[in-house]
PDB file of N, CA, C and O in Angstrom:
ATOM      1  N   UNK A   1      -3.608 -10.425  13.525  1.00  0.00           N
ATOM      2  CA  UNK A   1      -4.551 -10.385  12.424  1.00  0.00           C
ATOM      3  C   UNK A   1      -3.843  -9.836  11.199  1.00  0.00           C
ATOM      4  O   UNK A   1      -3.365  -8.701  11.198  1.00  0.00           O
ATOM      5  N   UNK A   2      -3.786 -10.594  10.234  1.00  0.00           N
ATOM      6  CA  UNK A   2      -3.199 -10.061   8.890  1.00  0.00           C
ATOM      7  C   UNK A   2      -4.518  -9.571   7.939  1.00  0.00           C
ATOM      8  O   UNK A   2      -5.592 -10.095   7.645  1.00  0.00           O
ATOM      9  N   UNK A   3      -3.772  -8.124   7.579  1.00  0.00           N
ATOM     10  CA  UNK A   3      -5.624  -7.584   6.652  1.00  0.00           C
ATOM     11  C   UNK A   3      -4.537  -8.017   5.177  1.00  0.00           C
ATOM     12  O   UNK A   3      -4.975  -8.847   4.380  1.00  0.00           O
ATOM     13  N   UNK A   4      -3.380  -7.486   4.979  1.00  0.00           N
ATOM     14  CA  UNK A   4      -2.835  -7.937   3.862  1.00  0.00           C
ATOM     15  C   UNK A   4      -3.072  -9.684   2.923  1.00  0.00           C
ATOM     16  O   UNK A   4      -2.186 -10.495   3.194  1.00  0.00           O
ATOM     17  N   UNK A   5      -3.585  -9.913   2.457  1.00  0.00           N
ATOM     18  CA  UNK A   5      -2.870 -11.177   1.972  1.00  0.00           C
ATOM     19  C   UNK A   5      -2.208 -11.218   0.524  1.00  0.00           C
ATOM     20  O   UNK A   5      -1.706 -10.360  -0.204  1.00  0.00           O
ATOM     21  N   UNK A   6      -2.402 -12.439   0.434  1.00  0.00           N
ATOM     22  CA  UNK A   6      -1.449 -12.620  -0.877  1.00  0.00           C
ATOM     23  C   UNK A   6      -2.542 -12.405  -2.058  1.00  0.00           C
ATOM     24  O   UNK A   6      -2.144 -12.707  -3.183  1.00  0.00           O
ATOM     25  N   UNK A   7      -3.674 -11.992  -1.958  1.00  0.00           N
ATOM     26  CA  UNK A   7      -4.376 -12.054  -3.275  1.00  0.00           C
ATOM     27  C   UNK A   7      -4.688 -10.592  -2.897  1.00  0.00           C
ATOM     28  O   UNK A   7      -5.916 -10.572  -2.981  1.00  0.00           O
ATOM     29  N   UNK A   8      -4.246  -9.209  -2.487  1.00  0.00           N
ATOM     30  CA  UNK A   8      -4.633  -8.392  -2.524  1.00  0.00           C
ATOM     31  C   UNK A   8      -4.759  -7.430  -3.729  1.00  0.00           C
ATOM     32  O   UNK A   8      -4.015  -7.202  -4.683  1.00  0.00           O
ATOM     33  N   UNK A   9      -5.887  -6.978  -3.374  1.00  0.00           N
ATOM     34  CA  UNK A   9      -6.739  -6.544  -4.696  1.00  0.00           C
ATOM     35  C   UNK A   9      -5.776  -5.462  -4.873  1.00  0.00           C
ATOM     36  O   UNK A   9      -5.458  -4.759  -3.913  1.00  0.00           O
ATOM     37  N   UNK A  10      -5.282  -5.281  -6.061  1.00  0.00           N
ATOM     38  CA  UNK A  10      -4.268  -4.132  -6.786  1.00  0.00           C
ATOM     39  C   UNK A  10      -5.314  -2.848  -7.127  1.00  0.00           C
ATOM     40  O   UNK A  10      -4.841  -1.715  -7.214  1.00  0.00           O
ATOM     41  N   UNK A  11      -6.551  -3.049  -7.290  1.00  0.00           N
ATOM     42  CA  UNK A  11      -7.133  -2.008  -7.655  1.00  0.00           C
ATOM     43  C   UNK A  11      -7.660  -1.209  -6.670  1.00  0.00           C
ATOM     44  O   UNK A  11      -8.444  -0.303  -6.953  1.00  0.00           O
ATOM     45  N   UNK A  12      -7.262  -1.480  -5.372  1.00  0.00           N
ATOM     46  CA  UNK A  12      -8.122  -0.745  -4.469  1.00  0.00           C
ATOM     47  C   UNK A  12      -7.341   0.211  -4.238  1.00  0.00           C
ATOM     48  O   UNK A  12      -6.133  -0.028  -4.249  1.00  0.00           O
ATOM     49  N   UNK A  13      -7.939   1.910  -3.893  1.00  0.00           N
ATOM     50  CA  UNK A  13      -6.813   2.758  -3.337  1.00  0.00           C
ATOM     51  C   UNK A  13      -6.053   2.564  -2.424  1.00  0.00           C
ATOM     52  O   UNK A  13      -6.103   1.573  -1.697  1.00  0.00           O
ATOM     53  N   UNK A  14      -5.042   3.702  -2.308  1.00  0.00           N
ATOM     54  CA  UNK A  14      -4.221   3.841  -1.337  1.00  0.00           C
ATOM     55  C   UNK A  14      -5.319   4.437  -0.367  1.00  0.00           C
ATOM     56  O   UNK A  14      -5.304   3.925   0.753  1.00  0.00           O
ATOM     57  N   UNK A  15      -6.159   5.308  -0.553  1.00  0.00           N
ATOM     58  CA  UNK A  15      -6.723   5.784   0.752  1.00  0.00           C
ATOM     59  C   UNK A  15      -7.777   4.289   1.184  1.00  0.00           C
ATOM     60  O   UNK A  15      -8.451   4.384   2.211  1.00  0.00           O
ATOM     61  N   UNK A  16      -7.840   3.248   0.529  1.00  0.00           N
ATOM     62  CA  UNK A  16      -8.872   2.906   0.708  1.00  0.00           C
ATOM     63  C   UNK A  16      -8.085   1.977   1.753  1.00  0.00           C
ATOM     64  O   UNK A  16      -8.769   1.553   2.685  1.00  0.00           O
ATOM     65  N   UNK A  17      -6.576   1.565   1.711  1.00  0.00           N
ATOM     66  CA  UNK A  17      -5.835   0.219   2.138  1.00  0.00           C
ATOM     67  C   UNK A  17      -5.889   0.939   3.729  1.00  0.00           C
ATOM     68  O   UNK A  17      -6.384   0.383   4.710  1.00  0.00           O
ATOM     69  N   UNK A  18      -5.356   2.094   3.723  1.00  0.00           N
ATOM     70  CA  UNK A  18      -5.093   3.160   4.233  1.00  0.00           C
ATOM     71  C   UNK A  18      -6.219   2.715   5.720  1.00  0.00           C
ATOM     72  O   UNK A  18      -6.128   2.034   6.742  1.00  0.00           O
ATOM     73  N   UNK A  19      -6.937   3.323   5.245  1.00  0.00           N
ATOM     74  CA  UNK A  19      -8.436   3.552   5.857  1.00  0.00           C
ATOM     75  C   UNK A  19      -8.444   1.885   6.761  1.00  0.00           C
ATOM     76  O   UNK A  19      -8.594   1.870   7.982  1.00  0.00           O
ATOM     77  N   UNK A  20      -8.230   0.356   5.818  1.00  0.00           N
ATOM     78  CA  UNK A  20      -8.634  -0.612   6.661  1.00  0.00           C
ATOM     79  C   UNK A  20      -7.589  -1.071   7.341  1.00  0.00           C
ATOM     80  O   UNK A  20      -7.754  -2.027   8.100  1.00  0.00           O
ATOM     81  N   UNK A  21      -6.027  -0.329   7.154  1.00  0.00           N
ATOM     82  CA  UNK A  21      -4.792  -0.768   7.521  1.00  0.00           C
ATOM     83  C   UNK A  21      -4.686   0.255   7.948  1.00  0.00           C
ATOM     84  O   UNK A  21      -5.262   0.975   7.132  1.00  0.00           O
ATOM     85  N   UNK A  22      -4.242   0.976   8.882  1.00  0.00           N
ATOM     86  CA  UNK A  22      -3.511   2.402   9.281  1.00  0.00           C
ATOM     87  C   UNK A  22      -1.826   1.868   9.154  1.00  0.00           C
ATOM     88  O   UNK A  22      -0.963   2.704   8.890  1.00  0.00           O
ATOM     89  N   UNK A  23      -1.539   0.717   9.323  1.00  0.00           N
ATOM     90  CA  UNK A  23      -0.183   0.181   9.353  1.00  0.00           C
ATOM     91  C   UNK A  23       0.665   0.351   8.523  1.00  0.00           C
ATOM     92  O   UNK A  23       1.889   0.420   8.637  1.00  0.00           O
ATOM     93  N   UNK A  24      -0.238   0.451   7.325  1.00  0.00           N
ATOM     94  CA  UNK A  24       0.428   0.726   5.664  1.00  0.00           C
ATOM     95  C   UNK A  24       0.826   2.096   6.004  1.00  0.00           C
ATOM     96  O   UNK A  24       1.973   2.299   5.605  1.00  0.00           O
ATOM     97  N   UNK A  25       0.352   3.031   6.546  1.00  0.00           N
ATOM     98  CA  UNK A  25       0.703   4.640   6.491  1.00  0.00           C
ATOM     99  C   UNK A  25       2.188   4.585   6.149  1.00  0.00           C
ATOM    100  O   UNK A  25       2.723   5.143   5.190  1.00  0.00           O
ATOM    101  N   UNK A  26       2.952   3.599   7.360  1.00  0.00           N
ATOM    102  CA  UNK A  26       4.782   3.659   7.406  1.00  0.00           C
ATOM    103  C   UNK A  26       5.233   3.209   5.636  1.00  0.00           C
ATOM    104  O   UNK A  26       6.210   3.512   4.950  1.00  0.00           O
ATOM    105  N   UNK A  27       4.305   2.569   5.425  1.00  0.00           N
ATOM    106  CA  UNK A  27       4.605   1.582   4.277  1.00  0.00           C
ATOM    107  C   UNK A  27       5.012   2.813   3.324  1.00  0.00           C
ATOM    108  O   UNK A  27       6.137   3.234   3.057  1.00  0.00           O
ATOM    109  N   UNK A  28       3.599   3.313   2.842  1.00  0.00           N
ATOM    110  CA  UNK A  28       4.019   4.182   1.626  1.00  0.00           C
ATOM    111  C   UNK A  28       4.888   5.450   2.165  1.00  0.00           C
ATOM    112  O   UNK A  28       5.530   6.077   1.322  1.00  0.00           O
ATOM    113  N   UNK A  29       4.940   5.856   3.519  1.00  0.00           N
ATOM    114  CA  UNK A  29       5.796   7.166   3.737  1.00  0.00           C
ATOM    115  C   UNK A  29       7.732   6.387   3.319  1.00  0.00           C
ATOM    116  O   UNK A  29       8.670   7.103   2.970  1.00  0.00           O
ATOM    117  N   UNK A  30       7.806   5.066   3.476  1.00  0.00           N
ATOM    118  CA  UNK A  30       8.451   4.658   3.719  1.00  0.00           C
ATOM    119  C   UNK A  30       9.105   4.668   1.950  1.00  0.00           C
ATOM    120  O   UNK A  30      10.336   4.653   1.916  1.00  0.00           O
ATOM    121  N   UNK A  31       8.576   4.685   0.901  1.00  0.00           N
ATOM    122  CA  UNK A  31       8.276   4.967  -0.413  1.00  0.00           C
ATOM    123  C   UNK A  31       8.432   5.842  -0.914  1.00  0.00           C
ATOM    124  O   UNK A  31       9.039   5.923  -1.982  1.00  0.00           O
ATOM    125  N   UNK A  32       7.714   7.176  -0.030  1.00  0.00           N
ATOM    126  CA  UNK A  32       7.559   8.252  -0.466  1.00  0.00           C
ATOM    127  C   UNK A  32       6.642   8.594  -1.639  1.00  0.00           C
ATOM    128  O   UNK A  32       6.796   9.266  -2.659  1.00  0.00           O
ATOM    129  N   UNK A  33       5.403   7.730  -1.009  1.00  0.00           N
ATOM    130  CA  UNK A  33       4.721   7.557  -2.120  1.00  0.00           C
ATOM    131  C   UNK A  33       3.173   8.677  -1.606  1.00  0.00           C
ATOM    132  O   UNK A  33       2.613   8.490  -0.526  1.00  0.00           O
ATOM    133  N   UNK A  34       2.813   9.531  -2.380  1.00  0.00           N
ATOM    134  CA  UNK A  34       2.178  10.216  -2.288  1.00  0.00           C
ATOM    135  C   UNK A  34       0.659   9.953  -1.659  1.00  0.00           C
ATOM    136  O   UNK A  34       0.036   9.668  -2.682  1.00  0.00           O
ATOM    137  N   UNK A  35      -0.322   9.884  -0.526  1.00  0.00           N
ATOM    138  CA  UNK A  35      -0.777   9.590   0.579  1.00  0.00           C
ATOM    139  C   UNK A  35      -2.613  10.647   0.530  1.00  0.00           C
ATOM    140  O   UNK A  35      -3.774  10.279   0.708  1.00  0.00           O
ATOM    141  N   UNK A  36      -1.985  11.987   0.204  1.00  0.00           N
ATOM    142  CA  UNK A  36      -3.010  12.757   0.603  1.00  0.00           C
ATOM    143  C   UNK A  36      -3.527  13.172  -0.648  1.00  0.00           C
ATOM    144  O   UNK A  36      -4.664  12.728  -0.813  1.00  0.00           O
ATOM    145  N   UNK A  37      -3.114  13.857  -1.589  1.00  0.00           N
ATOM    146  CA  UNK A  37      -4.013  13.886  -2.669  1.00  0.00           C
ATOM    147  C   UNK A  37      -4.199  12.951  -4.128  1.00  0.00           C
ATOM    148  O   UNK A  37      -5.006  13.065  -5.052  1.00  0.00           O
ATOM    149  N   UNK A  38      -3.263  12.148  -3.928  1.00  0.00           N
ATOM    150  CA  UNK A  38      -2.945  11.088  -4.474  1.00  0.00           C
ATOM    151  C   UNK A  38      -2.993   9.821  -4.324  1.00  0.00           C
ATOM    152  O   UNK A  38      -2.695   8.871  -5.048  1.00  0.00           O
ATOM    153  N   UNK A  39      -3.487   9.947  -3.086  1.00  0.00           N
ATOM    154  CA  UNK A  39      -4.412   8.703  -2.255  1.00  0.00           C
ATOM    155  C   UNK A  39      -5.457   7.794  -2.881  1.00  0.00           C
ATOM    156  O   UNK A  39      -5.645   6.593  -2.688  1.00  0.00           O
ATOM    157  N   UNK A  40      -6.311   8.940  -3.949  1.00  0.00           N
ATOM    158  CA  UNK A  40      -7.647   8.142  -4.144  1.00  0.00           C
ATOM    159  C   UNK A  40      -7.254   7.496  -6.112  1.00  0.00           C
ATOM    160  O   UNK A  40      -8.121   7.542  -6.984  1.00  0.00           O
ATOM    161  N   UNK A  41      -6.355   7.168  -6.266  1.00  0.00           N
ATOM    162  CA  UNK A  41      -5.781   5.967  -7.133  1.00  0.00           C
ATOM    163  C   UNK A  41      -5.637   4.734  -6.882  1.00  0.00           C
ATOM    164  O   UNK A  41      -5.239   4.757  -5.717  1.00  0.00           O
ATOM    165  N   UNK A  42      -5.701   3.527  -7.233  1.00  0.00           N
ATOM    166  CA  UNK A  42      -5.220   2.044  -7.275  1.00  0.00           C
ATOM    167  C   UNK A  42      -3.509   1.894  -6.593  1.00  0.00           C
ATOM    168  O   UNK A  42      -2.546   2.600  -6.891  1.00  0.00           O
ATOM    169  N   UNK A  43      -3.536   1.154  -5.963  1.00  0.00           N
ATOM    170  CA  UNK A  43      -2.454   0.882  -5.792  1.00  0.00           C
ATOM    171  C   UNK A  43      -0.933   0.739  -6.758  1.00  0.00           C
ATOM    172  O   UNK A  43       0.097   1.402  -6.638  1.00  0.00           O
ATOM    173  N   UNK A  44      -1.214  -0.263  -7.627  1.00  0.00           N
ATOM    174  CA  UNK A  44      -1.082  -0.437  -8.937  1.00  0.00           C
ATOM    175  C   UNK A  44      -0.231   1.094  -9.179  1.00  0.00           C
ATOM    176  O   UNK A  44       0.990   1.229  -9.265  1.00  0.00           O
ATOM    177  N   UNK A  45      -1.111   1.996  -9.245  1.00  0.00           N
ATOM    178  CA  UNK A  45      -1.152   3.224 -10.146  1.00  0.00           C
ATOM    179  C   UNK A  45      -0.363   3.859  -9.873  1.00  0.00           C
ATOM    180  O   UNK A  45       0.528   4.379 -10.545  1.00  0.00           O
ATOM    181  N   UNK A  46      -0.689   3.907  -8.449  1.00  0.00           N
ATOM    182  CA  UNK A  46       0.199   5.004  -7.317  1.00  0.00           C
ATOM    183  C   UNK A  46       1.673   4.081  -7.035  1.00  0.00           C
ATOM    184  O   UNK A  46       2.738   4.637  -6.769  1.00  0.00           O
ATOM    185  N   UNK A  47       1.571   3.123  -7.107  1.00  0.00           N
ATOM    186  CA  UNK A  47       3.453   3.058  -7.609  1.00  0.00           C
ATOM    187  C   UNK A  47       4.141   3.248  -8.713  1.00  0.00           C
ATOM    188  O   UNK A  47       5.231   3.818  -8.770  1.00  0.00           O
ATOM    189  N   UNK A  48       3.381   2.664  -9.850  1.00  0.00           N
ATOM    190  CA  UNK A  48       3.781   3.457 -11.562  1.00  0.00           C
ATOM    191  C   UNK A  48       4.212   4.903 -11.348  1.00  0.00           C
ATOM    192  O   UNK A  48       5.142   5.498 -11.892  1.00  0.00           O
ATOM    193  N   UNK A  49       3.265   5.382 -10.364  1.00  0.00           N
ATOM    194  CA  UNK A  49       3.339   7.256 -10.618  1.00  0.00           C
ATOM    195  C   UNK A  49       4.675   7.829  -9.903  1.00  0.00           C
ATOM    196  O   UNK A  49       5.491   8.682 -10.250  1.00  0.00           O
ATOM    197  N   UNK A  50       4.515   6.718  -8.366  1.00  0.00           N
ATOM    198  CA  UNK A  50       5.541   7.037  -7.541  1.00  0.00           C
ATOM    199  C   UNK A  50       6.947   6.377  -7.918  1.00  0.00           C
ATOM    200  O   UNK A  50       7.963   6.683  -7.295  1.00  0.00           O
ATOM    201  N   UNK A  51       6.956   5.272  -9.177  1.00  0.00           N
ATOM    202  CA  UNK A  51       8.679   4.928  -9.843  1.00  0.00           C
ATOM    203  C   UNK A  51       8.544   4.094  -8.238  1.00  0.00           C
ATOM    204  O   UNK A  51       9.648   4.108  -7.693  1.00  0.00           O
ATOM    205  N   UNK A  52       7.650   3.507  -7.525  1.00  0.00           N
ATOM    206  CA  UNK A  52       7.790   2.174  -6.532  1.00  0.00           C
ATOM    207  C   UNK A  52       7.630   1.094  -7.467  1.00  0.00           C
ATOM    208  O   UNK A  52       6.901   1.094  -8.459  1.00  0.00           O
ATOM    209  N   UNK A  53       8.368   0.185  -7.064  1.00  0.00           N
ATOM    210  CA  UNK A  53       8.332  -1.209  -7.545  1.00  0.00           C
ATOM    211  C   UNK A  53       7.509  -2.165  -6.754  1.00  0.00           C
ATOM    212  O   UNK A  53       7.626  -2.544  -5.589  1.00  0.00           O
ATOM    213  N   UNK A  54       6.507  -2.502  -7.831  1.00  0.00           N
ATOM    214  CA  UNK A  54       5.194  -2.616  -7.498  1.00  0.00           C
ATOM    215  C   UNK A  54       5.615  -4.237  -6.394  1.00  0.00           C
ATOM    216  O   UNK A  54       5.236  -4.489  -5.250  1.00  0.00           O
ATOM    217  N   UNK A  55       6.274  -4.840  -7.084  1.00  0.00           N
ATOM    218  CA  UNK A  55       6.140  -6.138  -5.925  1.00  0.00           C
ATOM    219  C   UNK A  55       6.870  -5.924  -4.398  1.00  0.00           C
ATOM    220  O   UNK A  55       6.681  -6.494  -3.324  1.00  0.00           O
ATOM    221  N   UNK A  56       7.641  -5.013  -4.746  1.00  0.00           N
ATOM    222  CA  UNK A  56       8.888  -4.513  -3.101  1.00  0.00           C
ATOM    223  C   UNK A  56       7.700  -4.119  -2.539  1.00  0.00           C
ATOM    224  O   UNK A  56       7.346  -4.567  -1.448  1.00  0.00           O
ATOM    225  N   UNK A  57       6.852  -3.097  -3.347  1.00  0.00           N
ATOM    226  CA  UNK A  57       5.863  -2.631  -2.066  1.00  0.00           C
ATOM    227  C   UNK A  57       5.236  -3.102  -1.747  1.00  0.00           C
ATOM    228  O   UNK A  57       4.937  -2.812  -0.588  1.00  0.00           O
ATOM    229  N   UNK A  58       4.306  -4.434  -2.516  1.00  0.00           N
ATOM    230  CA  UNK A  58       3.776  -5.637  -1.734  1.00  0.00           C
ATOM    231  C   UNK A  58       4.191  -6.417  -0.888  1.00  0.00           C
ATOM    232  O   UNK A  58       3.442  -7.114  -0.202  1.00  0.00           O
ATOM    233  N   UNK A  59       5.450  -6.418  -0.809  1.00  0.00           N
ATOM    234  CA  UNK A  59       6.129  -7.332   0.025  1.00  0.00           C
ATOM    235  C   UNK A  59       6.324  -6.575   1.467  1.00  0.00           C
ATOM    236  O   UNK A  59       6.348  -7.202   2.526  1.00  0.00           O
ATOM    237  N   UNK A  60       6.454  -5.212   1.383  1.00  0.00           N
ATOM    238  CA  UNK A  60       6.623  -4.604   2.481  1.00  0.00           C
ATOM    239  C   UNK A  60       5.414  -4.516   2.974  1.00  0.00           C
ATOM    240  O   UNK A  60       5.309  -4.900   4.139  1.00  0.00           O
ATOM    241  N   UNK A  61       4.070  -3.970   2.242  1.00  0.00           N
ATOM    242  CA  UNK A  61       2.686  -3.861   3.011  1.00  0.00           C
ATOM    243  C   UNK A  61       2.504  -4.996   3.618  1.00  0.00           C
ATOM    244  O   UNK A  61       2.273  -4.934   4.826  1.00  0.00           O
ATOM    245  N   UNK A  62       2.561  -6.494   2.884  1.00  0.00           N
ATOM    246  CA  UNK A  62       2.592  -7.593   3.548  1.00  0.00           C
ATOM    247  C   UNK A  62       3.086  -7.902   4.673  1.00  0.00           C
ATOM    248  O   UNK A  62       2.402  -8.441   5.542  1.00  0.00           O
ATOM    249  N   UNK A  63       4.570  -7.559   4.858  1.00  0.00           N
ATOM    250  CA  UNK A  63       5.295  -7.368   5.917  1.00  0.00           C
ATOM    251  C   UNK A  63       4.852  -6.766   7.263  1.00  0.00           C
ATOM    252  O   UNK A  63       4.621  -7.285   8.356  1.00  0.00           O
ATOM    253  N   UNK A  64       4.817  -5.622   6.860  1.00  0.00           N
ATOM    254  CA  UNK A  64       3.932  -5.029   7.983  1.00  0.00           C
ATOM    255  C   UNK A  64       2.485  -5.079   8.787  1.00  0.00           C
ATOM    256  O   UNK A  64       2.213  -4.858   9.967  1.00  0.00           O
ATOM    257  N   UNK A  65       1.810  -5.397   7.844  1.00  0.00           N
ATOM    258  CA  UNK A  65       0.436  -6.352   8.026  1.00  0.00           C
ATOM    259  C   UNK A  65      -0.076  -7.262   8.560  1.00  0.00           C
ATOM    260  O   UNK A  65      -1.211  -7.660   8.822  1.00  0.00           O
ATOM    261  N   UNK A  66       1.319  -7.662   8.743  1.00  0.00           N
ATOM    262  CA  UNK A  66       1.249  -9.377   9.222  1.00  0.00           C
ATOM    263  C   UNK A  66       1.972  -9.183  10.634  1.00  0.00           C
ATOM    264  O   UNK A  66       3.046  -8.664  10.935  1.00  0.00           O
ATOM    265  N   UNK A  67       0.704  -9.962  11.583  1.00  0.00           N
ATOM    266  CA  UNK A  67       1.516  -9.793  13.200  1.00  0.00           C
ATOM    267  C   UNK A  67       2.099 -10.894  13.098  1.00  0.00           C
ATOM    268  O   UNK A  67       1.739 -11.820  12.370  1.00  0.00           O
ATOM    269  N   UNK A  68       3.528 -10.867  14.188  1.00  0.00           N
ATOM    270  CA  UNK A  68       4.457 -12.100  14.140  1.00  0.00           C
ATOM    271  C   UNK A  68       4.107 -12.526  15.369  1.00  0.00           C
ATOM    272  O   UNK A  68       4.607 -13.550  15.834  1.00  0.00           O
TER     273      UNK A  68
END
């Protein structure tokens, strides 16, 4: 089951992806992208903040998201 797709909504939080993906957890630790109090931002946002490059990290949530 892939929850990622290709039209994923940029505005939804990290706690929110979080919450319907637990899979993403590796994703953003993997980033070092801030999780717990910084969670309840847009995706979008929370890579601007975290200096992630917003499409690598789509490509990786995607990645991971997706059963092979």
């Amino acid at each position: 089951m892939a929850l990622i797709s290709d039209a994923l909504d940029l505005s939804q939080t990290v706690n929110a992806l979080v919450a319907r993906d637990p899979r993403t957890v590796a994703v953003f630790n993997h980033f070092g992208m801030d999780m717990c109090c910084g969670g309840g931002v847009p995706i979008a946002e929370a890579a601007a903040r975290d200096g992630v490059d917003l499409a690598v990290l789509l490509a990786a949530l995607r990645s991971a998201t997706t059963d092979s």
